[in-house]
Structures are given as structure tokens and as C-alpha cells.
N, C-alpha and C positions, 0 to 999 in steps of 0.2 A: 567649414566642416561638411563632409559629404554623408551619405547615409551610412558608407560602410566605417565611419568614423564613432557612429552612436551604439552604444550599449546596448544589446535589447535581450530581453529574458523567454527563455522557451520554456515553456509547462507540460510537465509530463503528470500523464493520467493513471495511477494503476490502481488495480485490484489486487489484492493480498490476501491468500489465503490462510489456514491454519488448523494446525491438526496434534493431536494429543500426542504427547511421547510421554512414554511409559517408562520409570524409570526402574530400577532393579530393588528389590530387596524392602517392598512395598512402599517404597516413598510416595512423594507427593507425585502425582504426575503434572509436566508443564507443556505449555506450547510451544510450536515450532514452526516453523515458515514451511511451507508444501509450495505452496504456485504464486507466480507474479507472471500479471499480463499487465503491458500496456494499452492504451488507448490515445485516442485521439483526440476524445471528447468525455466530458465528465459523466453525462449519462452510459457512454457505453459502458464506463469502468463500473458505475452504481449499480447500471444493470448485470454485470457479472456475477460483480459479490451477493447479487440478491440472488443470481441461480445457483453461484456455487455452494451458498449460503446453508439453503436447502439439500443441497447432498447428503447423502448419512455418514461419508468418512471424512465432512467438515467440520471441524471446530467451531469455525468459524471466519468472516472474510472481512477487509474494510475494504473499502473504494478511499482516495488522497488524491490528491494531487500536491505535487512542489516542481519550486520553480528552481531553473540553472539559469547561472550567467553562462553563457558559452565560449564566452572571452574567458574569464578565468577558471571557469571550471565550479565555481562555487555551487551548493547548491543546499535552499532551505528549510525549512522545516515544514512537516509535511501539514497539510489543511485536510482534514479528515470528511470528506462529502458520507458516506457510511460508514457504522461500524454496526456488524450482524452476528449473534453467537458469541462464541467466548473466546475474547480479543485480550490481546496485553494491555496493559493500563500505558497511556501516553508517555508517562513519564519513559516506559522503555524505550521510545525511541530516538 
């Protein structure tokens, strides 16, 4: 078996932002996806969600990362490095 014969998993780093939608006719209001950066590394993505964190038109941000097969395309469930402000409960993802 040669190398390009073995499975190997690439990991992708991001930051997720979030921001309040307003719904009509006084409902509740819920969150909704504003920005996705990725990254390289798990700190850069941590360090994002921590700036963009602090913004005043953020909700809120997480930093994750999950992994792909590249072969198949698969890809897992996400490992949450931060979650800052007011985030979806895991179970939404």
C-alpha cells in the first residue's frame, strides 16, 4: 500500500458568528448565522470568536473545528474549542 492509498482526515478550523433576527409581530426573537471564517489553526479561529465576540452587532460567536474525509467527503461533528454570548444549544447542530 502506498501513502496515496491511506485515508487521512483534514480538519477545519472555524469561527461562527451570530446575530439576533427579529421576528414580526412581536415574537420571540432567534439566532442566525452572520459570518464563518476559517482558519488554520485552532487558536486563530478562538481568537476570532473572542474579537468578534465583543462587537456590539454580535450575538454571539463559537470557534469548532470538524474533521473530513477527503475521500469520501464525509464530514463530523463539530468539537466546539469556544462558545461566547448567545449561541444555539448543540443539540442544533
Amino acid at each position: 500500500m502506498t501513502h496515496a492509498d491511506e485515508s487521512t482526515t483534514k480538519a477545519h478550523y472555524i469561527c461562527q458568528t451570530y446575530v439576533e433576527q427579529k421576528t414580526k409581530r412581536g415574537g420571540q426573537a432567534g439566532l442566525k448565522i452572520d459570518k464563518q471564517f476559517q482558519y488554520s489553526t485552532a487558536a486563530e479561529a478562538q481568537n476570532r470568536a473572542e474579537r468578534e465576540a465583543r462587537s456590539d452587532d454580535c450575538a454571539g460567536a463559537d470557534a469548532y473545528v470538524i474533521s473530513e474525509d477527503p475521500d469520501s467527503g464525509e464530514v463530523g461533528s463539530p468539537t466546539f474549542l469556544v462558545r461566547l454570548g448567545t449561541v444555539p444549544d448543540i443539540d442544533d447542530f
